[in-house]
C-alpha positions in Angstrom: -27.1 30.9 20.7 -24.4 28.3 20.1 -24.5 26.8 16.4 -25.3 23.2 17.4 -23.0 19.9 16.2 -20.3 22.6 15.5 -16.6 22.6 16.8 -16.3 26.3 17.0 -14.5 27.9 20.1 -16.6 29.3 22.8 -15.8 33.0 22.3 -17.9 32.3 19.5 -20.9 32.1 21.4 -20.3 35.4 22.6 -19.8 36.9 19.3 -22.6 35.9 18.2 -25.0 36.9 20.6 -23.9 40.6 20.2 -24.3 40.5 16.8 -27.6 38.8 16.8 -28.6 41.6 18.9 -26.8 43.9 17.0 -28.0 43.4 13.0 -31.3 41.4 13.4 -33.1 43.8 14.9 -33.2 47.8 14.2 -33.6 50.0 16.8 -37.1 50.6 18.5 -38.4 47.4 16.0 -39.1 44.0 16.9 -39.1 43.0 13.3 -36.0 40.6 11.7 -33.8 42.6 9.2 -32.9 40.7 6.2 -29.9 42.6 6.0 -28.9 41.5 9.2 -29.6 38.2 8.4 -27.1 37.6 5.3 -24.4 39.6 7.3 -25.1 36.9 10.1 -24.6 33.8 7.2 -21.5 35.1 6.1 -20.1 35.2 9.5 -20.9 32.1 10.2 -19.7 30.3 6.9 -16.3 32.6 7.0 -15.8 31.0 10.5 -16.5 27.4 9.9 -14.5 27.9 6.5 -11.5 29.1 8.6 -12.0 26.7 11.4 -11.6 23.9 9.5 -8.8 25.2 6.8 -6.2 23.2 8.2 -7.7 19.8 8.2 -7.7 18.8 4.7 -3.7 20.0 4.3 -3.1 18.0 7.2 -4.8 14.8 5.5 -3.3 15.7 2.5 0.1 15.9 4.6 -0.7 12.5 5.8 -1.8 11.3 2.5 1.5 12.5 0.8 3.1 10.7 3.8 1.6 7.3 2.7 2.1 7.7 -1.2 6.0 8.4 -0.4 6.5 6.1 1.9 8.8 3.2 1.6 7.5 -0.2 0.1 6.0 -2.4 3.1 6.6 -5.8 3.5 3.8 -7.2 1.5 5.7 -5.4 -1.7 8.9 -7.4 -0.4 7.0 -10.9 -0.3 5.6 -10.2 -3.6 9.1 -9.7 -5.1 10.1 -13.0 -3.5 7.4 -15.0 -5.2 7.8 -17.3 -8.1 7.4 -15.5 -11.4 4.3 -16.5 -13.8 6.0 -19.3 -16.5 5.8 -18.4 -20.3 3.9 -21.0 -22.0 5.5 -23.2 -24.7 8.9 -21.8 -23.9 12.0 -21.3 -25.9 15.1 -23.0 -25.5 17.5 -21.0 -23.8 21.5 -21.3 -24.5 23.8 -23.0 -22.4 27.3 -23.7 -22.1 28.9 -25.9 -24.6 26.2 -25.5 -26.9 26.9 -25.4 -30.6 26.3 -23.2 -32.8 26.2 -23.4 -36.9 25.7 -19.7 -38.6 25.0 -19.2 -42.7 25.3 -16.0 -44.3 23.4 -16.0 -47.5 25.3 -13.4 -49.5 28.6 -13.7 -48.2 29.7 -17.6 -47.6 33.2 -16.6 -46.4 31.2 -15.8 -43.0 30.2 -19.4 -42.1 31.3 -20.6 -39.3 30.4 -23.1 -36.3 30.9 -21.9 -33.0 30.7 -23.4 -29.4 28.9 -21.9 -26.0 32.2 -20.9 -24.0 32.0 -21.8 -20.5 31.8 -17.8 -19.2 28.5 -18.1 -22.1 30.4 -15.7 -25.0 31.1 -17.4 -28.4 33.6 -15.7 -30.6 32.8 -14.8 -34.3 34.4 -14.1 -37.3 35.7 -10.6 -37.6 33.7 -9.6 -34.6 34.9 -10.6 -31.9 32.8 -12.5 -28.7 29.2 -11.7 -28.1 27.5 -13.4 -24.6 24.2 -15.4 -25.7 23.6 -17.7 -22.6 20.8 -17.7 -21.5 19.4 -16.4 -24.6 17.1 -17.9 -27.1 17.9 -19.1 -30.9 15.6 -15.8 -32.5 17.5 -13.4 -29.8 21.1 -14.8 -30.6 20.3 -14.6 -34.4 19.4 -10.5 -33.8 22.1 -10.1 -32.2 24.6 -11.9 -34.6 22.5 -9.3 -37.1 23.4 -6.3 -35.3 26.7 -7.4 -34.6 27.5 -7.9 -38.6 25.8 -5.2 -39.5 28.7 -2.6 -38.4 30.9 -4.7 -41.3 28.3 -5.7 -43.6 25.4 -4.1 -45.5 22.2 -5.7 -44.1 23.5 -9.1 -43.3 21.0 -12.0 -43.7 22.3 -14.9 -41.6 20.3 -18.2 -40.4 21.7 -19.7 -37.2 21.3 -23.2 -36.5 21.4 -25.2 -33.2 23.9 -27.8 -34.1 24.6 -29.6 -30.7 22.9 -29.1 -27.0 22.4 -30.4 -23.9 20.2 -33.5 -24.0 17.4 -33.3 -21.6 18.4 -35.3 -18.8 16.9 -36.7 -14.9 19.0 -37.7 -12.0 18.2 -40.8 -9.7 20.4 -40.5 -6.3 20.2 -42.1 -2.9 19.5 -45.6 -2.6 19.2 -47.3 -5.7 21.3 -49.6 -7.5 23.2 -47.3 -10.1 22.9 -43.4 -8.9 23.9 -41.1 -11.6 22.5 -38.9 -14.7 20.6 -40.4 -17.4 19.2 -38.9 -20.6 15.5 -38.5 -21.0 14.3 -40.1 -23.8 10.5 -40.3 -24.5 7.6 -40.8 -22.2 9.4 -41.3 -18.2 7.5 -41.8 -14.9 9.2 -42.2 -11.7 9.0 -45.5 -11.4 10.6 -46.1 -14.7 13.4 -44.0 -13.7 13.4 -46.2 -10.5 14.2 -49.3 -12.7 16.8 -46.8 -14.7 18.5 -46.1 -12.0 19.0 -50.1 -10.9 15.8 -50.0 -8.3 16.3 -49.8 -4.8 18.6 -51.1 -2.5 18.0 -52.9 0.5 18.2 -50.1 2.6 15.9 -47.8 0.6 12.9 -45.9 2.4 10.8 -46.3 -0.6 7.4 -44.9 1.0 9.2 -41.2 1.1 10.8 -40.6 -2.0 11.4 -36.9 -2.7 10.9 -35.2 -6.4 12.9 -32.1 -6.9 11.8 -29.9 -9.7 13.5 -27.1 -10.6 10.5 -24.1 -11.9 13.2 -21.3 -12.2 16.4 -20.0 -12.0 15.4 -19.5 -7.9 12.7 -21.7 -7.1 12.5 -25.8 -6.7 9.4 -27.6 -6.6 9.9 -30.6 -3.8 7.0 -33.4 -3.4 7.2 -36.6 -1.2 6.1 -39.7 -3.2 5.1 -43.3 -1.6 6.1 -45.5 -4.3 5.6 -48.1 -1.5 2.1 -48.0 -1.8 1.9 -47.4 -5.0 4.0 -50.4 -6.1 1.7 -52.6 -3.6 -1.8 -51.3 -4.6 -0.6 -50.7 -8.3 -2.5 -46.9 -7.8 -0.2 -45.3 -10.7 -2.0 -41.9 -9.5 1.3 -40.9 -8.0 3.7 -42.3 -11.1 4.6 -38.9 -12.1 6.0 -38.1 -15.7 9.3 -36.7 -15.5 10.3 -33.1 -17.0 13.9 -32.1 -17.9 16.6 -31.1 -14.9 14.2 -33.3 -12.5 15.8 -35.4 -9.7 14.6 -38.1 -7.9 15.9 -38.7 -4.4 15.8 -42.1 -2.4 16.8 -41.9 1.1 18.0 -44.3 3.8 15.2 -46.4 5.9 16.0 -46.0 9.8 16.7 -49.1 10.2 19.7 -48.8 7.2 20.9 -45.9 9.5 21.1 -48.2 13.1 22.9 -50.8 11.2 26.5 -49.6 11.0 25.7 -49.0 15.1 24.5 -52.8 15.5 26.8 -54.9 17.2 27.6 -58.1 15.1 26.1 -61.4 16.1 27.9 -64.1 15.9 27.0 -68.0 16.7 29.8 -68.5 18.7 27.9 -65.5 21.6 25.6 -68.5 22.2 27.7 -71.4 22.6 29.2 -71.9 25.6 32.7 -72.0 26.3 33.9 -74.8 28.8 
């Protein structure tokens, strides 16, 4: 009798019968021997156990497979994504930044030093250090640990003395193109006026915002000061942040008119 929903081979089925024949039933009786009965269980589990012994390690195999296989491209998108932003930020050193350092206990140590344009600054008795990039409580451990080889537990305060000014740029078609500092409260259209206004050949319903949000990512969005200017909607006057740029293109008809031929009153007179 076949063991039904099983995947056992069909020499089996054979087996089986003989033994069925062979332990359930003695001799001359027609009565079922118990003893029979558990040798014919442990057959039958023995044979399913061995059947089916090589499926989980090849699973597992496959499994194994899968856990040491190489990043798919989902992982590679996810590494080209923007990083989350830190709130409230620190400011981070840049070149031509200066510098003022005060040691406590020993005054001969003072010194002011400037952001070198390869981002080292050179100290007193030290040598250079690199601290672009860095912010004013990770330059002043440093400075610590630096000291600390030449002096017994140094307490020094360092001091931002001079930076780089926040700052927007206006380009494209306005009157006066160039970098301006950022002082106070800016919205585009301020920086509009800033920058001189626009030109005659200024395309003022698509004026692009560049902004950058890291070292590797820039934030672009199309602005239609047009409207804005003509419905006086200020819901796109966007305040400005530091680094941002504002970009004012060329309408199409300021790009046709260097191909325009010139016009001139004499075309219609005529000549006799």
């Amino acid at each position: 009798m076949p063991v039904k929903g099983s995947r056992l081979p069909a020499r089996f089925d054979v087996r089986w019968s003989r033994l069925c024949s062979k332990w359930f039933q003695n001799p001359g009786e027609k009565h079922v021997n118990k003893i029979g009965i558990r040798r014919a269980l442990l057959f039958v589990l023995a044979t399913i156990w061995f059947s089916y012994d090589d499926e989980p390690n090849a699973a597992g195999t496959t499994q194994s497979a899968a856990l040491a296989s190489p990043p798919s491209a989902t992982a590679a998108e996810d590494s080209q994504r923007p990083a989350l932003q830190h709130r409230d930020p620190r400011y981070q050193l840049c070149k031509s930044d200066v510098l003022e350092l005060n040691f406590a206990v020993t005054p001969e140590f003072n010194q002011t030093v400037m952001v070198q344009p390869d981002g080292y600054v050179t100290l007193l008795a030290v040598g250079d250090i690199h601290v672009e990039g860095e912010t004013l409580p990770e330059v002043t451990e440093a400075i610590r640990s630096a000291y600390a080889k030449t002096l017994h537990e140094p307490i020094v305060t360092v001091r931002l003395k001079d930076f780089n000014k926040p700052y927007f740029v206006v380009g494209g078609e306005v009157g006066h193109p160039g970098k301006y500092d950022l002082r106070g409260d800016t919205t585009v259209g301020s920086c509009n006026a800033v920058g001189g206004g626009f030109t005659e050949g200024a395309k003022h319903s698509q004026v692009w915002l560049f902004r950058q949000i890291s070292s590797e990512w820039v934030q672009t969005r199309k602005l239609d000061l047009k409207k804005m200017l003509r419905s006086g909607n200020l819901s796109e006057d966007l305040h400005l942040r530091p680094g941002d740029m504002l970009y004012v293109p060329k309408s199409d008809l300021a790009k046709m008119k260097p191909f325009i031929p010139l016009v001139t009153v004499g075309t219609y007179v005529p000549m006799h």
